[in-house]
N, C-alpha and C positions, 0 to 999 in steps of 0.2 A: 468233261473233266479228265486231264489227264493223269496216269499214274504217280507221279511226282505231288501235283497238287491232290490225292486224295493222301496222300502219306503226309503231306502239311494241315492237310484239314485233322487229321486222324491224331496227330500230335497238340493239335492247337485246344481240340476238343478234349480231351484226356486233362489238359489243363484247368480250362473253363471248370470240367466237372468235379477236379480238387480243391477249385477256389468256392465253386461257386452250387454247390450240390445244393445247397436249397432251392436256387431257383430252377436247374437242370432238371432236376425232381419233379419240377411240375409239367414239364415237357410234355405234350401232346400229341404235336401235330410239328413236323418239320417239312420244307419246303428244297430242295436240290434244282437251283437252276442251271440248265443242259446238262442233264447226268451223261455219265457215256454205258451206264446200265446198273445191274442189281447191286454193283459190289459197296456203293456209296452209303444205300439201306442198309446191308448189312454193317460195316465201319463204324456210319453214326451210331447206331444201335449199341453194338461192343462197346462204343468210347462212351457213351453215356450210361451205358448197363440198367437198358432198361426195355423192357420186350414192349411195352404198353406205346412206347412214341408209334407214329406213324409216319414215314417218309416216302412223301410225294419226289417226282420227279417231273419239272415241268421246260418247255421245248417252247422255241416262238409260238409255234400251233396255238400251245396251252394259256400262254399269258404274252401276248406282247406287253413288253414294260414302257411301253407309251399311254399304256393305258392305266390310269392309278387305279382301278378296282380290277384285284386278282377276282376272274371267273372261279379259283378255285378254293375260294373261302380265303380265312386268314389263318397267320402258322404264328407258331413262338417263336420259330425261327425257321431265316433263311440262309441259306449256304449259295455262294456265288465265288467258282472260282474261271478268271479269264473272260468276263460277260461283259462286265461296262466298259472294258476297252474298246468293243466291239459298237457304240453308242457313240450316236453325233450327239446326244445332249446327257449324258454324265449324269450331271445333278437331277437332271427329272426323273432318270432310271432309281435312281438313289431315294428320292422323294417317295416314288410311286411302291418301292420296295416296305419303304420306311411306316406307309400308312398300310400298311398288307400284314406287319409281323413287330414283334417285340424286338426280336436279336437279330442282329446282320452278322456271318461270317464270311467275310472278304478278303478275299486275295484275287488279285488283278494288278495289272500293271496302273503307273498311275504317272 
């Protein structure tokens, strides 16, 4: 994730959580795929305002998304910025994302 795209995530999220704080509330478990490091955790955290989530950061290693079961549990939500561009099959990554977590925050080209 580059600096650009966490300042769109960080704006996008701040959003969500003034529409939608009931369900932001219940946040637990959030998912960063290819972080480029801490500062992502930290971001969501502030734009959610809430110490209790947990933000995963996960790399090909951790989850190839050809694979529809995340090794690493399920999240309320996943954050993907610049990732399914990178996918000869799009809609599978999409799917496989889709049965792993409640929320998709995407930005990618498309």
């Amino acid at each position: 994730m580059k600096p650009r795209d966490l300042e769109t995530i960080a704006s996008v999220l701040l959003g969500v959580q003034r529409q939608y704080r009931d369900v932001t509330d219940t946040f637990r478990e959030i998912l960063v795929l290819s972080p480029a490091g801490d500062s992502e955790a930290t971001v969501i955290k502030r734009c959610l305002s809430s110490r209790s989530v947990r933000v995963t950061g996960a790399n090909r290693s951790d989850w190839d998304l050809n694979d529809q079961k995340c090794p690493l549990g399920s999240f309320d939500m996943v954050v993907a910025c610049n990732v399914f561009q990178e996918s000869p099959d799009p809609l599978k990554w999409l799917c496989n994302v889709g049965a792993n977590s409640r929320w998709l925050l995407l930005q990618d080209v498309v």
